[in-house]
MIKESE-668533 format. One record per residue (C-alpha): residue in one letter; residue number from 1; z negated, x, y negated. Coordinates in Angstrom, 1 decimal, padded with zeros to 4 digits. Example, Ala and Ser with C-alpha at 12.3 -4.5 7.8 and 13.67 -1.06 7.14 Angstrom:
<residu->a num->1 up->-007.8 east->012.3 north->004.5> $
<residu->s num->2 up->-007.1 east->013.7 north->001.1> $
//
This chain:
<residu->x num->1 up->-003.3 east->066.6 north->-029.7> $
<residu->x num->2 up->-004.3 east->063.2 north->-031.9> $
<residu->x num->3 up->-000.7 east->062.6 north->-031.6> $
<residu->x num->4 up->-000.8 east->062.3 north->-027.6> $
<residu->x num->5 up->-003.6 east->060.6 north->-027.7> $
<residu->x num->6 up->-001.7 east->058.1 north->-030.1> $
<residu->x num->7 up->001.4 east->057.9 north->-027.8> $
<residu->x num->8 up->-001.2 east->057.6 north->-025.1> $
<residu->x num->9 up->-002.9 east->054.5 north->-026.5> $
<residu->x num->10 up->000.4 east->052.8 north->-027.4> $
<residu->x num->11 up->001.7 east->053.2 north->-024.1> $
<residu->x num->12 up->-001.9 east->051.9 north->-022.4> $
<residu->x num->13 up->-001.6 east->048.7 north->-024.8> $
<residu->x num->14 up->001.9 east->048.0 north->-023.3> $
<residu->x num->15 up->000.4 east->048.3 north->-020.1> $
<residu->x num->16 up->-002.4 east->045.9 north->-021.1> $
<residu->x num->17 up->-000.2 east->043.3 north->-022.6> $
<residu->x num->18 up->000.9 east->043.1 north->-018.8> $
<residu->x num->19 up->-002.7 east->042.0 north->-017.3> $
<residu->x num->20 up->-002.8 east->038.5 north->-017.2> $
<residu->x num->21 up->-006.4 east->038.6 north->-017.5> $
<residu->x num->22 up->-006.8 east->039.6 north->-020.9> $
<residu->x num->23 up->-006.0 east->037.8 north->-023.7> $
<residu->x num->24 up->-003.1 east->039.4 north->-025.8> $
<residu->x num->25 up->-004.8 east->038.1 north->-029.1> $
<residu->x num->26 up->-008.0 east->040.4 north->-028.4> $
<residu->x num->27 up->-005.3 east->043.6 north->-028.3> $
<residu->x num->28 up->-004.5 east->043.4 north->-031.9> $
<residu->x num->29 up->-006.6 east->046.1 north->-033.4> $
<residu->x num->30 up->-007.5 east->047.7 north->-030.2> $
<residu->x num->31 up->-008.8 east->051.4 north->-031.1> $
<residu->x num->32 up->-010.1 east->054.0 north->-028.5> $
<residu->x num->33 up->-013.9 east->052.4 north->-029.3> $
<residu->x num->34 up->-012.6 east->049.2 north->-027.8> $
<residu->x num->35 up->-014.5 east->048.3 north->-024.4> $
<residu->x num->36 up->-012.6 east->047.1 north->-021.9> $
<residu->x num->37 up->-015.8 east->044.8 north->-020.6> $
<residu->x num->38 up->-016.9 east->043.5 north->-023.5> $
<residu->x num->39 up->-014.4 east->043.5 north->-026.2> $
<residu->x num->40 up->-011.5 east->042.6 north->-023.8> $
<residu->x num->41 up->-013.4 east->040.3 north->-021.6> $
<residu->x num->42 up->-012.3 east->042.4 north->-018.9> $
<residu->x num->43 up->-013.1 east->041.4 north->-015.4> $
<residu->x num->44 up->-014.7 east->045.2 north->-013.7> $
<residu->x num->45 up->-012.2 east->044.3 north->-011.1> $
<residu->x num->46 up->-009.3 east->044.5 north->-013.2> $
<residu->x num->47 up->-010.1 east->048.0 north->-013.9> $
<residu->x num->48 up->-008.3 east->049.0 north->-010.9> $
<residu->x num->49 up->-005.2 east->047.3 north->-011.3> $
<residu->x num->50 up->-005.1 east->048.6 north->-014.6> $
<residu->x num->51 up->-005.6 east->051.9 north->-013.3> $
<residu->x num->52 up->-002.8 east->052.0 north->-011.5> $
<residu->x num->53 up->-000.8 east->050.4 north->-013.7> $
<residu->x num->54 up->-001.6 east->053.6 north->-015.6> $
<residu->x num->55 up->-000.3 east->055.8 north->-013.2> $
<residu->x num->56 up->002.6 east->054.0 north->-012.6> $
<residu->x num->57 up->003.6 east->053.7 north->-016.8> $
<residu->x num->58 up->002.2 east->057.9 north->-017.5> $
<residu->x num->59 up->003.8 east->059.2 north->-014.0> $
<residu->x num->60 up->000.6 east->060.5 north->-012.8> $
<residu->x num->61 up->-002.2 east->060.0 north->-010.0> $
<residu->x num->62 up->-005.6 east->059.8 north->-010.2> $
<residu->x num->63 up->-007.9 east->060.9 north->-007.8> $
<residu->x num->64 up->-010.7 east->058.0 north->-006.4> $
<residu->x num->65 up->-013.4 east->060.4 north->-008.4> $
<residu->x num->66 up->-011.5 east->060.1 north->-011.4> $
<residu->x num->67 up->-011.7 east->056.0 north->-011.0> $
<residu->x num->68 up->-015.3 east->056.4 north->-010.6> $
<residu->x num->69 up->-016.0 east->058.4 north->-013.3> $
<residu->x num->70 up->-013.9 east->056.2 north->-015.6> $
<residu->x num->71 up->-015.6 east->054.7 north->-018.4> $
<residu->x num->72 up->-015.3 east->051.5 north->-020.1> $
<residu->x num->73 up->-013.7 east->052.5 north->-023.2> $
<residu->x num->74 up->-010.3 east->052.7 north->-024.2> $
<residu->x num->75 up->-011.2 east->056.6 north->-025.3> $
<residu->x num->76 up->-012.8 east->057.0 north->-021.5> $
<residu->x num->77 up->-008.9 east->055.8 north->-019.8> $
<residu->x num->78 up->-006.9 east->058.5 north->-022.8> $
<residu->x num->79 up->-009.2 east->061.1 north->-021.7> $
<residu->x num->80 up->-008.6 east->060.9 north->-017.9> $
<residu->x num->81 up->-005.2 east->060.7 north->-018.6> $
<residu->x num->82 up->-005.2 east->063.8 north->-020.7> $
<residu->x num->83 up->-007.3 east->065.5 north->-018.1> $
<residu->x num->84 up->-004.7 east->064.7 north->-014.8> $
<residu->x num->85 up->-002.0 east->065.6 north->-017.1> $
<residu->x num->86 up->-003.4 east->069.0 north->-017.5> $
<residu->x num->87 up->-004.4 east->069.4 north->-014.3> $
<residu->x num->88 up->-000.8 east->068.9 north->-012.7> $
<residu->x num->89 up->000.6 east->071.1 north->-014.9> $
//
């Protein structure tokens, strides 16, 4: 399990290195207590294109509920991915 949750975060850095909006400098060191808001000067907007940049890199879809009920964490984005993994199974 910790190791998914390791692939997981290496793949969601890739997809972050992608959004324009954050500066790549603020990724180095990026753990699953990073905030996307305040420790990656993340616009709340950019959420959602991240989101489904997510789906696109993991192969999955998230429901709208599952966007709401994000989080702002790095930990908040592994978990949902974890949980629609599971639940397409």
């Amino acid at each position: 399990m910790e190791n998914e949750r390791q692939e997981i975060l290496e793949g969601l850095l890739e997809v972050l290195k992608t959004v324009r909006t954050i500066d790549p400098e603020r990724l180095v060191g990026v753990t699953e207590e990073t905030d996307f808001l305040t420790d990656l000067s993340t616009p709340s907007t950019e959420l959602i294109n991240i989101a489904a940049k997510v789906e696109q890199k993991f192969n999955i879809e998230f429901e709208d509920e599952d966007i709401d009920r994000m989080g702002s964490k790095v930990k908040d984005v592994i978990d949902l991915i974890i949980m629609v993994k599971e639940r397409s199974k």
